[in-house]
C-alpha positions in Angstrom: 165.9 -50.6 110.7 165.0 -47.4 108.7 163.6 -49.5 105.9 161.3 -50.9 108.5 160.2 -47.5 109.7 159.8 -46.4 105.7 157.5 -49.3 104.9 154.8 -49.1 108.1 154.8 -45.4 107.5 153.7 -46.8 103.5 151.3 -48.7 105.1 149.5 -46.4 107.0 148.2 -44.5 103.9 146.1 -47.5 102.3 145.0 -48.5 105.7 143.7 -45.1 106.1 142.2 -44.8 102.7 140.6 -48.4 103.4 139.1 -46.8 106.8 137.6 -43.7 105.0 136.5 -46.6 102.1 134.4 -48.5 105.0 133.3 -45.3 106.9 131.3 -44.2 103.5 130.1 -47.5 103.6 128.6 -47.7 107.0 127.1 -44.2 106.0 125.5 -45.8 103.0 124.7 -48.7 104.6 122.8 -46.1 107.2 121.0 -43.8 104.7 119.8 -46.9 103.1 118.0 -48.6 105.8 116.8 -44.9 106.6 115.2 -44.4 103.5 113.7 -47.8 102.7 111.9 -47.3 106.4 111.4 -43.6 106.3 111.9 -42.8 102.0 114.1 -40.6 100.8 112.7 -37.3 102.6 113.5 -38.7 105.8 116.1 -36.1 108.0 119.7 -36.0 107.4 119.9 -35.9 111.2 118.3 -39.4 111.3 120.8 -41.2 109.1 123.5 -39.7 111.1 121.7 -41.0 114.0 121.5 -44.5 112.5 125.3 -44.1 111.5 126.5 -43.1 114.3 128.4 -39.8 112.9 128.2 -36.3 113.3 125.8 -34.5 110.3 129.0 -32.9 109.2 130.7 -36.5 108.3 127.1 -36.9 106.3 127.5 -33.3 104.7 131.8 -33.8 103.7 130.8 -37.2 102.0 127.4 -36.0 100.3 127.3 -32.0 100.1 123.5 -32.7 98.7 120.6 -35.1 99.6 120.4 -35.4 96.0 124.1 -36.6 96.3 123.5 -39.0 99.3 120.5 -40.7 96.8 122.6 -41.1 94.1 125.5 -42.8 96.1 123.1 -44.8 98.1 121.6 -46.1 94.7 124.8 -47.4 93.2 126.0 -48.5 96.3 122.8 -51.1 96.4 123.5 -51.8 93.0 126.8 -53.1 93.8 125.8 -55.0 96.3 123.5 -56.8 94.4 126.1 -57.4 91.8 128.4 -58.6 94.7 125.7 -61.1 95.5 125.5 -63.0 92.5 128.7 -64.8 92.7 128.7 -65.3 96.3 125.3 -66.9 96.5 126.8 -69.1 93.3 129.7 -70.4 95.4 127.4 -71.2 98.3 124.4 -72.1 96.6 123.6 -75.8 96.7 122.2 -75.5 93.2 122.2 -73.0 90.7 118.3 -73.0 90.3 118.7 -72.0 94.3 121.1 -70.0 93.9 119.0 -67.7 90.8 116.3 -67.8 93.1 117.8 -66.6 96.3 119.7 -63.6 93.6 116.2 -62.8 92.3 114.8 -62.4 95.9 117.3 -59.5 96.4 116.6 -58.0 92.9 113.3 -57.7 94.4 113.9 -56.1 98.0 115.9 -53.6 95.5 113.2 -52.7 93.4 110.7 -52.7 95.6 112.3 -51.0 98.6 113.7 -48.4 96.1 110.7 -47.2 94.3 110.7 -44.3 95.9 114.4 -43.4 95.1 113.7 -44.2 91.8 110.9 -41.5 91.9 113.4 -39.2 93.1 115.8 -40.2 90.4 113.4 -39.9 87.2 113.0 -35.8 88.1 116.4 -35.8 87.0 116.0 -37.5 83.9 120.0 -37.8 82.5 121.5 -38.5 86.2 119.1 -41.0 86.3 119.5 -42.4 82.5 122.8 -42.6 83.5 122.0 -44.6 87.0 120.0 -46.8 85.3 122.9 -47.6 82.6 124.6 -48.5 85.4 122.1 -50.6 86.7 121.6 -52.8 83.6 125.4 -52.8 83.0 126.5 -54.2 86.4 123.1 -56.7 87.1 122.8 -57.8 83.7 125.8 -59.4 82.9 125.5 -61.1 86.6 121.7 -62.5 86.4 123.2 -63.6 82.7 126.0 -66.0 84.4 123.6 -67.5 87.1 121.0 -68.2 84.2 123.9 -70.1 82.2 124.8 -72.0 85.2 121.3 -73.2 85.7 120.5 -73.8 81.9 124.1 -75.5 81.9 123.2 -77.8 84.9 119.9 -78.6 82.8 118.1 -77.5 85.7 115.9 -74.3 83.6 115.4 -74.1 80.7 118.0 -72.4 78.1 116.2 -70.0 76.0 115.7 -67.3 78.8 117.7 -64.1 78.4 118.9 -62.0 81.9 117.5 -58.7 80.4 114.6 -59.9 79.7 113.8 -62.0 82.8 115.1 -58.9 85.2 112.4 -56.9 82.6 109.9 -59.2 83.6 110.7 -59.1 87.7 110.6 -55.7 87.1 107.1 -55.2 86.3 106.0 -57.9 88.7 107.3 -55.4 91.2 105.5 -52.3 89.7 103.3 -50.4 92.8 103.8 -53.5 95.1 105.2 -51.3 97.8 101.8 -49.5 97.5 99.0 -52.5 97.6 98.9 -54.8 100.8 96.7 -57.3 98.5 99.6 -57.8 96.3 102.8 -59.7 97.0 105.1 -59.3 94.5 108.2 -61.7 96.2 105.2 -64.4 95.9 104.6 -64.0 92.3 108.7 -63.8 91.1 108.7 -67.2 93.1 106.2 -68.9 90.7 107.9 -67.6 87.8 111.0 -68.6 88.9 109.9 -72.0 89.8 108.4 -72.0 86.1 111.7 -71.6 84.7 112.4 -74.8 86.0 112.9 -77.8 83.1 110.1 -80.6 83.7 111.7 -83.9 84.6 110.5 -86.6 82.1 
């Protein structure tokens, strides 16, 4: 009987720490759809607001907004990471499933220009953000290229840092020109990547 008692008491301590895991998450997941409505000046108040916490949950987890930007940037790297074999799994084939991982590399960059803004006034915090960046998205754009080029559906000489290069400056001030649709243009070059069928 003790025993029993000594183990659920174990318990409760990753449960909890899993709890305060998902709370930051919800906060994150809150200051993210705050800024890529409002950008990254937008009141603390109004992420709390969107989070459903009190600012001083916002303030223990992120002393600083420059804190909250920082965390809110990895956290959508991850996610995009996170993505890549998921989409793989479902995908019906890996040509799809690069182009449905692409499409969220975009929202990224082009919903987080202005973060990125933010970011570059700090020159090393945000060399070292973008290390991360490159270190977790590379290696994941590389494997869904591999399994398209391996499928002979694309063709094989394309390399992920150079192709995530190339999105990249498709995306550059599309947040900022109506005439210009940046998602559009990624699809053709995607859709060029594709091998012609003889």
């Amino acid at each position: 009987m003790v025993n029993e008692g000594n183990e659920g008491a174990g318990q409760a301590v990753p449960s909890k720490r899993k709890d305060a895991r998902r709370n930051k998450e919800t906060l994150l997941d809150a200051a993210a759809a705050v800024f890529v409505r409002s950008g990254v000046d937008a009141p603390v108040r109004d992420i709390a607001a969107e989070a459903g916490v009190g600012l001083g949950t916002i303030y223990r987890h992120f002393p600083t907004r420059a804190d909250l930007i920082i965390a809110v940037y990895r956290h959508q790297v991850d996610a995009c990471a996170d993505a890549g074999p998921t989409l793989q799994a479902a995908g019906s084939s890996p040509h799809a499933a690069l182009g449905q991982w692409i499409d969220l590399f975009v929202d990224f960059l082009v919903t987080k220009h202005g973060l990125a803004a933010v970011l570059q006034a700090d020159n090393a915090g945000f060399e070292a953000l973008h290390a991360y960046f490159l270190d977790r998205l590379v290696p994941v754009c590389a494997e869904l290229l591999e399994a398209a080029a391996g499928a002979g559906e694309i063709r094989p000489d394309l390399d992920a840092y150079e192709l995530m290069r190339a999105v990249g400056n498709l995306c550059i001030g599309a947040d900022s020109d109506p005439r210009y649709d940046a998602r559009r243009v990624v699809e053709v070059l995607i859709a060029g990547l594709r091998r012609p069928h003889h």
